[in-house]
C-alpha positions in Angstrom: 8.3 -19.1 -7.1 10.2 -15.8 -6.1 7.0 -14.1 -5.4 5.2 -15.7 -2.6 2.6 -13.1 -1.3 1.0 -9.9 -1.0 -0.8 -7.4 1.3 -2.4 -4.2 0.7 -2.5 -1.8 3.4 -3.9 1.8 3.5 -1.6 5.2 4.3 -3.3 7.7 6.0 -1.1 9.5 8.6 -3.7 9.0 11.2 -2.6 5.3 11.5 0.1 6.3 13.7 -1.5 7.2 17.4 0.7 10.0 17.7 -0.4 11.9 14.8 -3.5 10.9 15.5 -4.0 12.4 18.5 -7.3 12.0 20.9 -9.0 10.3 17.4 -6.5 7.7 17.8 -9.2 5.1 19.0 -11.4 5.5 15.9 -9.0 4.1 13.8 -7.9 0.9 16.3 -9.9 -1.3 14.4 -8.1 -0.3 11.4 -4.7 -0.7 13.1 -5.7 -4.1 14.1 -6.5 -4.7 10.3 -3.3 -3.8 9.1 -1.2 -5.6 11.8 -2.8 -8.7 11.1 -2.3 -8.3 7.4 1.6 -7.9 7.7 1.6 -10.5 10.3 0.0 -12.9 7.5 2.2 -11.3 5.0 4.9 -12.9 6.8 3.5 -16.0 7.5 4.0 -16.9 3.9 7.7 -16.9 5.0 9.4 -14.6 2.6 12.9 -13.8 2.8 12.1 -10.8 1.9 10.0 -7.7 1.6 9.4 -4.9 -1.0 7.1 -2.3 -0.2 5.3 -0.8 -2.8 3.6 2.8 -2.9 2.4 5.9 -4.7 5.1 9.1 -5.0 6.0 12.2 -7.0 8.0 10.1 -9.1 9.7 6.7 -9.3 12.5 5.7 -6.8 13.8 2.9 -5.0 14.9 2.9 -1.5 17.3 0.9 0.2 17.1 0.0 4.6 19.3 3.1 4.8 16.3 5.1 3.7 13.5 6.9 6.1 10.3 9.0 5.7 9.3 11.5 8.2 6.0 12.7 10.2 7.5 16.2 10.5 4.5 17.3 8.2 1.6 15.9 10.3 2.6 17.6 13.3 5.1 14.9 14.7 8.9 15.2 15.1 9.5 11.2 14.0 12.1 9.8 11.4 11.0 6.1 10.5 13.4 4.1 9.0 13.1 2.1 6.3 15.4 -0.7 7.9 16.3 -1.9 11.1 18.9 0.5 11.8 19.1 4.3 12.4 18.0 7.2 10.0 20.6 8.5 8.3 20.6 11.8 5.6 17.6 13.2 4.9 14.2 12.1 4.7 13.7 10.2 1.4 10.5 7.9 1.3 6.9 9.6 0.3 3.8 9.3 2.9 2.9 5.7 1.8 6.4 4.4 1.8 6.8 6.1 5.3 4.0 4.4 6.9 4.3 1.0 5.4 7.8 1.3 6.7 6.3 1.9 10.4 4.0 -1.2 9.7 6.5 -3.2 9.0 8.6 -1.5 11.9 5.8 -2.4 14.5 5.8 -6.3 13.5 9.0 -6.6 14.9 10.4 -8.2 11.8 14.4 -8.3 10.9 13.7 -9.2 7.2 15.6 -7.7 4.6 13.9 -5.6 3.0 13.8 -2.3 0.0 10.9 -0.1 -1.5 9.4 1.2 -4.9 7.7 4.5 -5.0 5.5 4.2 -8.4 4.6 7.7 -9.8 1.0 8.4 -9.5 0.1 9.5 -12.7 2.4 6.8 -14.3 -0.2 4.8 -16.6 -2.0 1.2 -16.7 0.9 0.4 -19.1 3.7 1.7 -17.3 2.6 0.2 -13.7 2.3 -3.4 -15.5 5.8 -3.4 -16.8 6.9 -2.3 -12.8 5.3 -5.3 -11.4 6.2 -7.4 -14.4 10.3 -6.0 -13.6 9.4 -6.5 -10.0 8.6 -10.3 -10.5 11.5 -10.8 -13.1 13.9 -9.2 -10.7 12.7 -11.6 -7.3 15.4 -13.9 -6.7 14.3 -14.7 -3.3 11.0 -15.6 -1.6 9.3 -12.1 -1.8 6.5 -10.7 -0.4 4.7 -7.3 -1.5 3.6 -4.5 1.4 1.6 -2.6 -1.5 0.2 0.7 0.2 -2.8 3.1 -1.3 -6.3 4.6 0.0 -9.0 4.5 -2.1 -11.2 7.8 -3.3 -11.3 10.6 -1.0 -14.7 11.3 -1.9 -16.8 9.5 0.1 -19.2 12.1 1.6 -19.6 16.2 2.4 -16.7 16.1 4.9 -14.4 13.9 2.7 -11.4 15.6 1.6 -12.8 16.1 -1.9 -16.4 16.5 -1.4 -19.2 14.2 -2.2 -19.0 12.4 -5.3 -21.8 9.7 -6.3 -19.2 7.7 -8.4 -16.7 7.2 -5.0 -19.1 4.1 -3.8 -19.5 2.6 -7.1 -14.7 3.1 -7.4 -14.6 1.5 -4.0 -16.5 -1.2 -4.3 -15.0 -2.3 -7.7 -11.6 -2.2 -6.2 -12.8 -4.0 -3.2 -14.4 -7.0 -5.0 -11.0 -7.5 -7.4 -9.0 -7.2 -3.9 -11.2 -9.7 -2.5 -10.7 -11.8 -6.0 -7.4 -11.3 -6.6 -8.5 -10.0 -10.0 -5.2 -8.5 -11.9 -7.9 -7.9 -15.0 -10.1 -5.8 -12.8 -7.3 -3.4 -11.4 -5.2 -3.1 -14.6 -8.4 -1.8 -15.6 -8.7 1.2 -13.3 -9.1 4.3 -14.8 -6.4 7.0 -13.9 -8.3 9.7 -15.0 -11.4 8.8 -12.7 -8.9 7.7 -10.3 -6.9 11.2 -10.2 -10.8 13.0 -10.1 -11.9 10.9 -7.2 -8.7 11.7 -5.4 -7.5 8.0 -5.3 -3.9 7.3 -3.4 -3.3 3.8 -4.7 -4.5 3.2 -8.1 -0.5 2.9 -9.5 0.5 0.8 -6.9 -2.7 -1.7 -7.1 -1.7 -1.8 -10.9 1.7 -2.5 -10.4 1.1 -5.3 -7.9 -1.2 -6.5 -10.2 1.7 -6.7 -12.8 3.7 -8.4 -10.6 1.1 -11.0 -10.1 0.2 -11.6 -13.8 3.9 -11.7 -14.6 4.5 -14.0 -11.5 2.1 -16.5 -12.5 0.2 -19.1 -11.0 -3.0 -19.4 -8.6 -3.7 -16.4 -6.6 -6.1 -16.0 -3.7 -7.4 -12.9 -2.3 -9.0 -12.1 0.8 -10.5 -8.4 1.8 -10.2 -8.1 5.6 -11.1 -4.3 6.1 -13.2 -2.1 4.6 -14.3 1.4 5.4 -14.2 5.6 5.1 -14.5 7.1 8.6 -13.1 10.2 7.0 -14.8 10.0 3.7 -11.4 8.4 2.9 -11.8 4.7 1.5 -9.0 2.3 3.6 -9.1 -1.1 2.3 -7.1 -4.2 3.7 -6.3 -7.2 1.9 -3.7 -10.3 1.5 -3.2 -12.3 -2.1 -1.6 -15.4 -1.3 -0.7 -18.3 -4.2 -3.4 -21.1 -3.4 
């Protein structure tokens, strides 16, 4: 049972307070979310951790690897492991702040990362997760990072759109489920049009699962769009 547990985390920038700025508040209940989703992550008692998110193209990273903030305003380097940056920055936005989740649990776990390509298809996400689950030979737990549409309203980042609810709320309920069915069957080109940061990696996680086997349980914690951005939380754990 190499694969023990899962949680999905948004990646907005604005999760770190820094970036954030004097809207740092808004987004504490969010924080909170997050933090307690790792913190059940490891719970599960993994002896390791891959974090899973959305690039420009496929990569793996190794603890050696960091992501940077330099882009939002803020001169940080955040590692993916517990020791120093080194070289340049590596890890896309959703890598770079699951790694400074992970960072602010305070946990010495090994651990690597997976950047899936965005556009990489239904197909081509379930045979990732079904390599990913192959591959485990040690208790693993999945940090699996993506927003959902950014379309949530006239001040979201792509405008109103009236099919954003309807997106969210599907992808909520098979988070809540743990429904692999439901998210294999996300749509990437509604997904790209709605502006939607996570579908590959929800599908590859969902890969992993199905390929994993056994009784999954999911639980949605967190739920929102404060910035016409939807951030969902969740943890799958085997029942």
């Amino acid at each position: 049972m190499p694969l023990v547990a899962a949680a999905v985390c948004p990646h907005p920038p604005l999760l770190v307070p820094e970036v954030a700025g004097a809207a740092a508040a808004e987004l504490d209940p969010l924080r909170a979310a997050c933090a307690a989703a790792v913190d059940r992550l490891l719970a599960a008692d993994p002896e390791e951790i891959l974090l899973l998110g959305g690039g420009d193209a496929p990569a793996r990273f190794g603890p050696g690897d960091h992501g940077s903030l330099g882009g939002f305003g803020l001169d940080l380097s955040v590692p993916l492991g517990p020791g120093g940056p080194t070289g340049p920055a590596r890890l896309p936005l959703s890598l770079t702040i699951g790694a400074w989740l992970l960072g602010r649990s305070g946990s010495t776990l090994p651990r690597w990362a997976c950047a899936v390509a965005e556009e990489a298809s239904p197909a081509q996400c379930a045979e990732l997760g079904g390599s990913i689950a192959a591959g485990a030979e040690r208790r693993t737990a999945l940090l699996v990072l993506g927003d959902g549409s950014a379309c949530r309203g006239t001040k979201a980042p792509g405008y109103d759109d009236p099919r954003a609810g309807a997106y969210d709320e599907g992808v909520a309920r098979a988070l809540a489920d743990a429904d692999v069915d439901a998210l294999l069957g996300l749509d990437p080109v509604l997904s790209a049009q709605l502006l939607v940061a996570g579908r590959a990696a929800w599908q590859v996680l969902a890969g992993a699962v199905r390929a994993a086997g056994g009784d999954w349980r999911g639980e949605l914690s967190h739920h929102e769009a404060p910035y016409g951005v939807a951030y969902l939380v969740a943890n799958w754990t085997r029942g």
